[in-house]
N, C-alpha and C positions, 0 to 999 in steps of 0.2 A: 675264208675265201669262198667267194658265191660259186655254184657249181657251173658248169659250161653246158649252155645248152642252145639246141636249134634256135634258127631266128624263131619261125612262129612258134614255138613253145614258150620263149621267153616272151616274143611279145604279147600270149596271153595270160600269161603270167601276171605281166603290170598291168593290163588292163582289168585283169582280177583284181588286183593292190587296188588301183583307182577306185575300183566299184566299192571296195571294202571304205575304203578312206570317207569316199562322199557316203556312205550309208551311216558311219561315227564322228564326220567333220562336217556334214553339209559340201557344196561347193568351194566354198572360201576354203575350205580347210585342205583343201586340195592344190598340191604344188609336185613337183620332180621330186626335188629335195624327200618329202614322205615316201613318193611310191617309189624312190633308189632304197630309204630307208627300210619300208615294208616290204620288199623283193630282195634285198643285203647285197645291193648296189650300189657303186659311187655312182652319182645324177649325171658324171659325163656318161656313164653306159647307157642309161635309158634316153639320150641321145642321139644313140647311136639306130632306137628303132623307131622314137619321134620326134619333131624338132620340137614340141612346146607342149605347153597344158593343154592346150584350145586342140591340139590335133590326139589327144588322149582322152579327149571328150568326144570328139568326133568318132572314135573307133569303139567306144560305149554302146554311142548310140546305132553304129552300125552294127553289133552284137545284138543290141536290142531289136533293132529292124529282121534279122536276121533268126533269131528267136520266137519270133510272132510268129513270121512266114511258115518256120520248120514247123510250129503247132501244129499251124494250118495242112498242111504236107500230111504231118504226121495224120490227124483224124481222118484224113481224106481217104489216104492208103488203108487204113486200118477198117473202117466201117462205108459201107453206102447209101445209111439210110439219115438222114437228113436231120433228123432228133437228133438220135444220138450223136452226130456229130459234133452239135452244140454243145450239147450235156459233155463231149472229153473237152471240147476246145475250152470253156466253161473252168474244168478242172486243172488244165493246162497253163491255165492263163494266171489261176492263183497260186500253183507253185511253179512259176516263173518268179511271180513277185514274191514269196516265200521264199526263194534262194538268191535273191539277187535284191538285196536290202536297197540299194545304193540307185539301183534303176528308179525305184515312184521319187527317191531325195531330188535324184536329178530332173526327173520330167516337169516336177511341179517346184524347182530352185523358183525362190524368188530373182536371184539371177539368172536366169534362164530366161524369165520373164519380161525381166528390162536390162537382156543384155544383148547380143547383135540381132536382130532381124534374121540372120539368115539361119542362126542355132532355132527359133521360135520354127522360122518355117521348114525348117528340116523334121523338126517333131512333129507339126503337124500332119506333113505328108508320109510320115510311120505311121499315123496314127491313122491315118484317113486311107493310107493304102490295107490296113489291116480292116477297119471296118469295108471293106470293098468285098477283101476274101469272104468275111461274115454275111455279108447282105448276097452274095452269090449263092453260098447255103442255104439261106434263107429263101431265095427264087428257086432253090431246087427244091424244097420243100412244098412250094407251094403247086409246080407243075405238078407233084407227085401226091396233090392234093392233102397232105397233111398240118399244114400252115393253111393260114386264111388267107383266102387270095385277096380277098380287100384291102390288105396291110401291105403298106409300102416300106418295101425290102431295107431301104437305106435305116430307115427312122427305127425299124427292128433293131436293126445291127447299131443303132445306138444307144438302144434300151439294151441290150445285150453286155454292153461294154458299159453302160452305168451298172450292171449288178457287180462289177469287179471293182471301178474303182474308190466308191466312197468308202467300202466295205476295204480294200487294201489300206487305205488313207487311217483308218480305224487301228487296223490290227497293226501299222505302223506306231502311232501314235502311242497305242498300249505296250509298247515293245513286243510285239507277237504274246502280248494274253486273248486278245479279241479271236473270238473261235471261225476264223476261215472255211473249214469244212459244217460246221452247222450252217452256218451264213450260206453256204452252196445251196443248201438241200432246201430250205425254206426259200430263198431268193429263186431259185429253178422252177419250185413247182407254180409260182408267183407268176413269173415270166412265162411258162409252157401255158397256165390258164388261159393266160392272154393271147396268142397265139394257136392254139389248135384248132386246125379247122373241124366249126360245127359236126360236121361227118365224117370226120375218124375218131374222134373224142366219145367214148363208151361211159356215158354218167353211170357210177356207184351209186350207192344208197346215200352215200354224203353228197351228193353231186361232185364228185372231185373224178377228174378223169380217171379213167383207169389203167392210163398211159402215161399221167404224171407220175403214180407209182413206178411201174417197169421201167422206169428211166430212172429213179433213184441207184445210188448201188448200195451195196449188201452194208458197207461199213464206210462211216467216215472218214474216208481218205482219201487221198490225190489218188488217178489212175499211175499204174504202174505194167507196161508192158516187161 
């Protein structure tokens, strides 16, 4: 007998199960019937906290929207200075996808793709509200003269959010052998080249700034407050 628990405790519970399910079934593979199975549920209980599949995708994605935002939050509170914001969000953003298999299956489902209009345009607008928070960083960056003022903030924050996903798409694919945290530290100083304004960039003897270093961290790994 399944144990008794709060509504929102259980229902993130199944929306855990879901996440699990599309990360080892794909979308198709996703039904009540598994996520009562995967939670030790009869399917009339999960129910009782959505009526359907389509409204257990919807609360994915709204985890997932939800998850970006907190990053975002998160770096803000944490640091003021405009790098390194990028460099944790950066960090943040690949173990997001590192714990949460089930989020890139679903973002990039071929059914997702051709299936309502309004599932497409709801990812989009996660995805375009998140690159908004980035490209504001990025203009705060650039008042604070450290970013190149020449460069348009949006198309930043899209190069930004290309070093995450061909690179998750990858370490998916590999079943997590593809090395995520090396992929950071090469992709980073890649991206900060690009970006550092001429006069706060301190050329070394390699010509490699000497603020792409100090923005590295000490060991390959996700931040951990």
């Amino acid at each position: 007998m399944a144990q008794k628990l709060g509504t929102e405790v259980r229902t993130q519970q199944i929306i855990q199960a879901a996440l699990s399910l599309v990360a080892s079934h794909g979308l198709k593979g996703l039904s009540i019937a598994r996520i009562a199975h995967r939670v030790g549920l009869v399917p009339s209980a999960i129910y009782r906290h959505f009526r359907n599949k389509d409204q257990v995708i919807e609360a994915i994605l709204d985890l997932f929207r939800e998850n970006l935002l907190a990053n975002v939050k998160r770096v803000i509170e944490k640091t003021s200075e405009p790098l390194e914001r990028l460099r944790r969000l950066l960090e943040l953003h690949m173990q997001l996808i590192s714990e949460n298999h089930g989020i890139l299956r679903l973002v990039f489902s071929e059914d997702v793709m051709s299936g309502p209009p309004t599932r497409k345009t709801r990812i989009q607008a996660i995805i375009e509200t998140y690159l908004r928070a980035v490209a504001e960083i990025v203009r705060q960056g650039q008042k604070e003269g450290v970013i190149r003022a020449g460069l348009e903030a949006d198309s930043v924050a899209v190069a930004f959010l290309g070093m995450i996903q061909p690179a998750a798409i990858l370490w998916h694919l590999s079943e997590g052998e593809y090395n995520l945290p090396n992929h950071i530290d090469r992709a980073w100083n890649i991206f900060l080249g690009g970006i550092l304004s001429p006069t706060y960039a301190n050329p070394g003897k390699t010509g490699e700034s000497t603020v792409a270093y100090a923005m590295l961290p000490k060991e390959n790994s996700y931040e951990k407050d």
